[in-house]
Each structure stands twice: as structure tokens, then as C-alpha cells.
N, C-alpha and C positions, 0 to 999 in steps of 0.2 A: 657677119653676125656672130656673137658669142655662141658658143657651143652650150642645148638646151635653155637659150633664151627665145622668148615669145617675140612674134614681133613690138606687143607695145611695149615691155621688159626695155628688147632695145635700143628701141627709139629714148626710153625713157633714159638709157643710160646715155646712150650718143648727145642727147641735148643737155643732161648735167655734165659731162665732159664740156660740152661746146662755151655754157658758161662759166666755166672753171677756168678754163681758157682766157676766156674775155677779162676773165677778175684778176687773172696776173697779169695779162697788160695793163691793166686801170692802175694797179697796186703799184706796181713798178714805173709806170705813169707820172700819178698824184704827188709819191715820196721826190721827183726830180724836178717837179716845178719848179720851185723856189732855185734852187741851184744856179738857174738858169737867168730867173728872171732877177736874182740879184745883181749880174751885172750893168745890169739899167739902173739898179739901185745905186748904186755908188754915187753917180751925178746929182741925184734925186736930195740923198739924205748928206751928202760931204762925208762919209764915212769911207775907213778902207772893204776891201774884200775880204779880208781878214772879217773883219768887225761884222759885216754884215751876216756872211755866212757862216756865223755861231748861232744865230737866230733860228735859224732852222737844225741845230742841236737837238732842240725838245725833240722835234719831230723823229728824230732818226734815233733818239734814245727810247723812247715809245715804242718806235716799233721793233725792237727787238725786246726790251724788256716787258714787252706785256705775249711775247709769244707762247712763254710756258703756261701763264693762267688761260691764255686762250683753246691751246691744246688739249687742256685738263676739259674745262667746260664743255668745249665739245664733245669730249670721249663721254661725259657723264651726264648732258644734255642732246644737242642736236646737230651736226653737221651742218646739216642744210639751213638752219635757224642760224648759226653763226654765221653764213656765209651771205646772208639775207642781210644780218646785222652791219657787216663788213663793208656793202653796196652802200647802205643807208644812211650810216654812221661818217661813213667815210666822204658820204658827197657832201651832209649837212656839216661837216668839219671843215672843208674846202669852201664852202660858202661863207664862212664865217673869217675865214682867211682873208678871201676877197673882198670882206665891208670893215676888217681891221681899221680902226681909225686912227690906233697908234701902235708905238714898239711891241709893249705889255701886250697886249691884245691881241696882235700878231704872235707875239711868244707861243699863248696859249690855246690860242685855235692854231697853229702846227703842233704842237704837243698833241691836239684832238685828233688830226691827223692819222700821225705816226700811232695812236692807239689804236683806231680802228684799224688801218692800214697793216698792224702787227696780225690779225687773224686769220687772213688769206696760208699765209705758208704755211706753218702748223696744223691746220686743219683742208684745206683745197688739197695740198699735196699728199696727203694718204689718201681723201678719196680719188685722186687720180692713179695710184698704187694699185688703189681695190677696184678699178670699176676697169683698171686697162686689160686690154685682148693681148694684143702686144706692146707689153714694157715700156719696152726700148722706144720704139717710134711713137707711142702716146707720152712720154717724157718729156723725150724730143724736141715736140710740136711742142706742148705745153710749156717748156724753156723757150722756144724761140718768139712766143707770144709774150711773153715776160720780154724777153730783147727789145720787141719791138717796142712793148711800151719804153723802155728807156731809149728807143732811138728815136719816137717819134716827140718824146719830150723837147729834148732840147730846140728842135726846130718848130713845131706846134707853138711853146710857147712862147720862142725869138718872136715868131709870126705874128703873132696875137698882142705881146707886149709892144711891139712898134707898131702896129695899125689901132688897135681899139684903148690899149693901157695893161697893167701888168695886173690890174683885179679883174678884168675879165679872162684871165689866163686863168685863174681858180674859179669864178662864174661857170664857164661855158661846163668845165669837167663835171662842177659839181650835179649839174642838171642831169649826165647821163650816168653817174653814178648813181643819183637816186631813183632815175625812171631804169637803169635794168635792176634794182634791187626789188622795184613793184613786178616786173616782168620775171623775175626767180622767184618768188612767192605766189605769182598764178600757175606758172606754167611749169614748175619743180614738183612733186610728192612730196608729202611728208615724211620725217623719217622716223616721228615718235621719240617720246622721251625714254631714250634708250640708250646702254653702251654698244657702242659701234663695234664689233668683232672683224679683223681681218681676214677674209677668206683664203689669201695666197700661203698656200707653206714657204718656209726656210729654201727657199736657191740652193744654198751653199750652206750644210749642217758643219758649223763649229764647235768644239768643245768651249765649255764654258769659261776657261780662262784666257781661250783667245777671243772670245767674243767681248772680253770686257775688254780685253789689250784691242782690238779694233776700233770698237764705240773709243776709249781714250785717246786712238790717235787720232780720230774721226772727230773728237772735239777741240783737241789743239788743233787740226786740219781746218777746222770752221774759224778759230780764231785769226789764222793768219788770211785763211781766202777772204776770210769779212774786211781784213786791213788793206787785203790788197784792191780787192774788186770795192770797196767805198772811194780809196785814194782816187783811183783812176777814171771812175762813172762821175762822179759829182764834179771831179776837178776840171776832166775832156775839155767841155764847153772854152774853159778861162785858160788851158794849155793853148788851144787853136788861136787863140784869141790874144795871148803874150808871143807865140814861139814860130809861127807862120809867117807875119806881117804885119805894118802896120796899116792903119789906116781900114780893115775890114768890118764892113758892118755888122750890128750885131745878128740881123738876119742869115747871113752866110754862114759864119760863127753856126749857127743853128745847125742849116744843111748839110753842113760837114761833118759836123759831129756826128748828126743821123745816118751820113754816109757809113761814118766808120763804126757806129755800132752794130749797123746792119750787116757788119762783116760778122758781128758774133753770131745773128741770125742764122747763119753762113754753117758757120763752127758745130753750130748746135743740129742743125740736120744732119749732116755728116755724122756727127759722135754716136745722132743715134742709130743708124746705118751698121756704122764700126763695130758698136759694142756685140753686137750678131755675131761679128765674124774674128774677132781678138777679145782675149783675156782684158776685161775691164779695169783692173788695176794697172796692166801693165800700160793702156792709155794714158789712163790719169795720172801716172810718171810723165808719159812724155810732155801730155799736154804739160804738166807743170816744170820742166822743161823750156818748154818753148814759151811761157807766158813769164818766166827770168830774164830768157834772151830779149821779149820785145820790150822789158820796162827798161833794163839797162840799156839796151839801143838809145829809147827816149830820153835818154843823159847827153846824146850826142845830136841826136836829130834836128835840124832845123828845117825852117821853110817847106816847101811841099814834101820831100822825101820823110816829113816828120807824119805826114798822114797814114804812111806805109808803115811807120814804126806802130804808131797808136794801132792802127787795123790788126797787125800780128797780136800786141796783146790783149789787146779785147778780145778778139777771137781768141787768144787761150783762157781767156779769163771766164769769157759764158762758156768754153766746152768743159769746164772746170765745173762750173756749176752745177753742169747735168751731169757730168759722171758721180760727182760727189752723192747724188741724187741717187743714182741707180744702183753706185755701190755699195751705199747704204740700207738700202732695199735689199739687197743679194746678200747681203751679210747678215744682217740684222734679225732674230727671231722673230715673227709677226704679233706675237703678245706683248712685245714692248715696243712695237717698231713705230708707233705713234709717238711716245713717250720721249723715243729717243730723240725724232725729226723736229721734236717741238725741243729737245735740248740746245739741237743744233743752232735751228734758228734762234732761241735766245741767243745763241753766243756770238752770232753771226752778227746779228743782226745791232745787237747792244754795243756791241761796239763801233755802230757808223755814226752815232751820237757826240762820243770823245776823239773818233778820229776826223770826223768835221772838224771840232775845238783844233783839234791837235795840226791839219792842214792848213786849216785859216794863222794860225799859230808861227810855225815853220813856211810857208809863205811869206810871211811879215819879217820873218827873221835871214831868211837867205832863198828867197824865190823858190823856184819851181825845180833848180838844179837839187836844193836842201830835200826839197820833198821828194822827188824820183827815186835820192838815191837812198832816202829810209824806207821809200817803198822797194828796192831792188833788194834790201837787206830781208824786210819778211817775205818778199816772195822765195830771198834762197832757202829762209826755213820752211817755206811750203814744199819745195823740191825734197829737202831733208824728210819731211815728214809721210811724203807720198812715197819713195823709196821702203820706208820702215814699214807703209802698208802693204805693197807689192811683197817685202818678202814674206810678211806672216801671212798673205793669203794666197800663197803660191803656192806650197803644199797643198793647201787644202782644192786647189783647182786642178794640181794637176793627178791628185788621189782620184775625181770626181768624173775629169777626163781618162781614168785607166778603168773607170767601171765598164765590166761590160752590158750593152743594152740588154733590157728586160723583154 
């Protein structure tokens, strides 16, 4: 229990964490359907994969580009109301996917989507900030539920689109998005139309111009991890499925994929173990390190040894995620530190809209060899960039590490 919380206090906080939790798997979920179920599409409509999977562009341009008005609204409105909106909005957008009767239509119920869909991060993640005991392993957890929704996507919906059809793949979700968003509005408080104050101080007090030189590299940082972790989450599925074998149904195709993302699962417990006991920056080098080595692998990987390549980087890819999370937290002054996280994710996030265009793009133009190896080039300037952070907040960790205790 929190130190001077009541017991209904904690209770009250343990089940907004539990569905804060629930809301990054759904969010992380909903935006990979389509991914998925486009490969059935191809037969369906004569279309390439290319072609197909621009369609779901709106969607993944939405949800990063409406991250920053969603952040603002809730700091000047209501957490818990946004987060109500996000359940609600986001199943009745998913339902409307699934009774698309054409291209048009489909366009724009995914664009509705990716809009609701964009409120979760910006706002779920600082109250997971404010309301954690410990950081690090409420992070964590909360990343690895985000994981799973993108692992259990691809096989959830392989499953679904070969037994019932590929509209009840957005049917089924949309029903439980909408019934826990009635179930957070009974069983959540309110939180008044208020602005939300962060209670944690400053981690790690910076001077102010390394703090901007941090948040700046912290946002080139988000541009390249957004190119790298879009390329390889959306693509997974259609890699297993060209570079394995032939002849694999698209059911397995599913299960595999979920296999190897639940290696990030994997990733993300650990990291948040780690960051206890090693300097956080100095991770987030390695990790980005070792998430170079496994996409360049992927240039060479074939048949089964290509699962062990995919596993290494996804697992750097979501331990990537969480630290980028926490070290952003520890750096970051708490009066802007919403501000900033809702920067991030815009940037993160807006870019899985043109990097879709852009995959679909470069697939058509020299397969999956084309595309690896533009993704091994941004992830070497992720390595460059995570470097530049380690050394400006080296000093500052190891000033912090000579204090003596109080």
C-alpha cells in the first residue's frame, strides 16, 4: 500500500492503474487489426499489399496527430473523462470499420479510429507516472500489456478473419471497448474539471539548458524509434509470411508472430527489474544497440532461424519503449512533464501514418530486403542519438550518485 493512503484511496488507485493497463492493450490492440487482416484482403479485393495497407494510413496518422490536443484537454478538462472517451469512441469507430461497405468508408471509420485511439498515451501515461508506488515495475507491467495487445492481435484476428470473416475481427473488439468504457465510468471517481498537478518531483534536477538539450534529443529520439518500432510491428505478420515459407496458413502466420512479440513481453519485465539496479541511460544505449543488431540480422535471416532474428528485435524495440518512458520521467521537470509526453507521442506516433505509405511503398518497389535495410539505417541513428543522451546525463547521475545520504 502507498505510504499514508486509506485503504479505499488504494484500492481506488490499484483499479485505475488495473484499467489503464487494460486500455494499452485494447489501444495497441485496435491500431493492428487491419495490418493483419489485410492479408486476406489482397484475394478479396485483386489489390497489391502495398495498396491495401495505405488504407489504414488515416488511422495511424490520427493517432499520433491528435496526441498533442488530447494531452492539452486533459490537463485542462479531465483524465478520467478522456480516458472514458478513448473506451467509447474507440469501440464505436471499430464498429463502423466492420460494417464499411466500401473503400471510402473504411478510409474514414479507421481515421475514427486512430483518433480516439490517439488519447490513451498522452494522457493513461502520466497518470500511470502519478499514481505509481514503484516507477519502474508499474511501467513495466503497463508496457508489457501494451505488448501484448500487439501480440495478441495478429493471431486474435488471423483467428477470427478465417473462421467468422474479417468484419467480425472489428465487431467482436468493438463490444469490449465500449462495455469497459461503461465499466470505467461506474466504477472510476471523478476527477472534476480541473488541471491535474503532478505530484512526483524532479528524479534527476538538470540545469535548464540541459534539460532542453535532453527533451530535443528525446524528440529526434521518438522520431526514429516511431520509424523503427512502426516498420517492424505492422510489417511482422507479412515478413513470417514472405521469408519463412511457403505455403503457411494465414492462421500460423498469426501465432507466430504473437510468439515473437511476446518476446518483448519478455524485454519489458526485465528492463523494469534493471533500471533498480543500472544507470537508465546507460540501458537505453545498449538496448538500442542490440535492436541495430537484430534488424540488420533480418537482412540475412531466412526460414526458421529468421524467428530468432525477429524475437532479438522486438524485444529491443519494446525495451526501447519503456526506458524511453522512464527516462523521460527522470529527466523531465514534473510542470511540464505531461506536455512534454504528449510532444513525444505526437511525434511518435504521426509518423506511423507516412511510414505505412512509405512501407507499402518500398515493398512494391524492392521487397522486404528495400525495406530492412531503410529500417537498419534509422535505427543506426537511434544508436547515434541514444549515445548523445547517455553522455549529457552522465554527469548529472554520477553528481547525484556522490551525494552523500541525508
Amino acid at each position: 500500500m502507498s505510504q499514508n493512503a486509506s485503504p479505499a484511496a488504494e484500492t481506488a488507485r490499484r483499479r485505475s492503474i488495473g484499467f489503464l493497463n487494460w486500455a494499452h492493450f485494447l489501444d495497441h490492440y485496435v491500431i493492428l487489426i487491419f495490418p493483419t487482416v489485410v492479408i486476406g484482403l489482397e484475394a478479396v479485393y485483386g489489390r497489391s499489399y502495398g495498396d491495401l495497407l495505405a488504407l489504414s494510413t488515416a488511422a495511424f496518422t490520427a493517432f499520433g496527430l491528435f496526441a498533442l490536443p488530447a494531452g492539452w484537454l486533459a490537463d485542462h478538462w479531465s483524465r478520467r473523462n478522456m480516458i472514458a472517451i478513448f473506451f467509447i469512441g474507440t469501440g464505436l469507430s471499430a464498429a463502423a470499420v466492420g460494417a464499411a461497405p466500401n473503400f471510402t468508408v473504411l478510409a474514414i471509420a479507421l481515421f475514427a479510429v486512430g483518433f480516439f485511439a490517439a488519447i490513451y498515451h498522452p494522457v493513461g501515461l502520466p497518470m500511470i507516472v502519478e499514481q505509481a508506488v514503484n516507477r519502474g515495475r508499474t511501467m513495466s507491467i503497463n508496457g508489457v500489456f501494451g505488448n501484448v495487445g500487439v501480440s495478441v492481435a495478429a493471431a486474435v484476428t488471423a483467428a477470427l478473419t478465417a473462421w467468422i470473416g474479417w468484419r467480425w475481427a472489428f465487431f467482436i473488439p468493438a463490444v469490449v471497448f465500449v462495455a469497459t468504457g461503461i465499466a470505467y465510468l461506474v466504477l472510476t471517481p471523478k476527477d472534476g474539471a480541473r488541471r491535474v498537478a503532478a505530484p512526483h518531483v524532479q528524479d534527476v534536477k538538470l540545469d535548464r539548458r540541459l534539460v532542453i538539450a535532453v527533451i530535443g534529443l528525446f524528440m529526434t529520439l521518438a522520431l526514429s524509434s516511431g520509424l523503427v518500432f512502426n516498420a517492424l510491428t505492422v510489417t511482422l505478420p507479412k515478413i513470417i509470411d514472405v521469408r519463412l515459407g511457403e505455403g503457411i496458413p494465414l492462421a500460423l502466420v498469426g501465432f507466430l508472430a504473437t510468439a515473437v512479440f511476446l518476446c518483448g513481453a519478455v524485454a519489458q519485465l526485465s528492463i523494469g527489474r534493471l533500471v533498480d539496479r543500472f544507470a537508465p541511460h546507460f540501458l537505453l544505449a545498449g538496448v538500442a544497440v542490440t535492436q541495430l543488431i537484430g534488424v540488420v540480422w533480418l537482412n540475412y535471416a531466412t526460414g526458421w532461424p529468421l524467428l530468432v532474428a525477429l524475437a532479438t528485435a522486438i524485444a529491443a524495440i519494446y525495451a526501447q519503449v519503456t526506458l524511453n518512458d522512464y527516462v523521460l520521467a527522470r529527466y523531465t521537470p514534473p510542470a511540464i512533464r505531461g506536455r512534454v509526453y504528449a510532444m513525444r507521442f505526437f511525434l511518435n506516433f504521426t509518423l506511423a501514418g507516412p511510414a505505412v505509405w512509405g512501407i507499402g511503398r518500398l515493398y512494391d518497389q524492392g521487397g522486404f530486403g528495400l525495406v530492412l535495410w531503410v529500417t537498419a539505417a534509422v535505427a543506426a541513428v537511434f544508436v547515434a542519438n541514444t549515445l548523445m543522451i547517455a553522455a549529457l546525463v552522465g554527469g548529472a547521475e554520477s553528481r547525484r550518485a556522490a551525494q552523500p545520504a541525508e
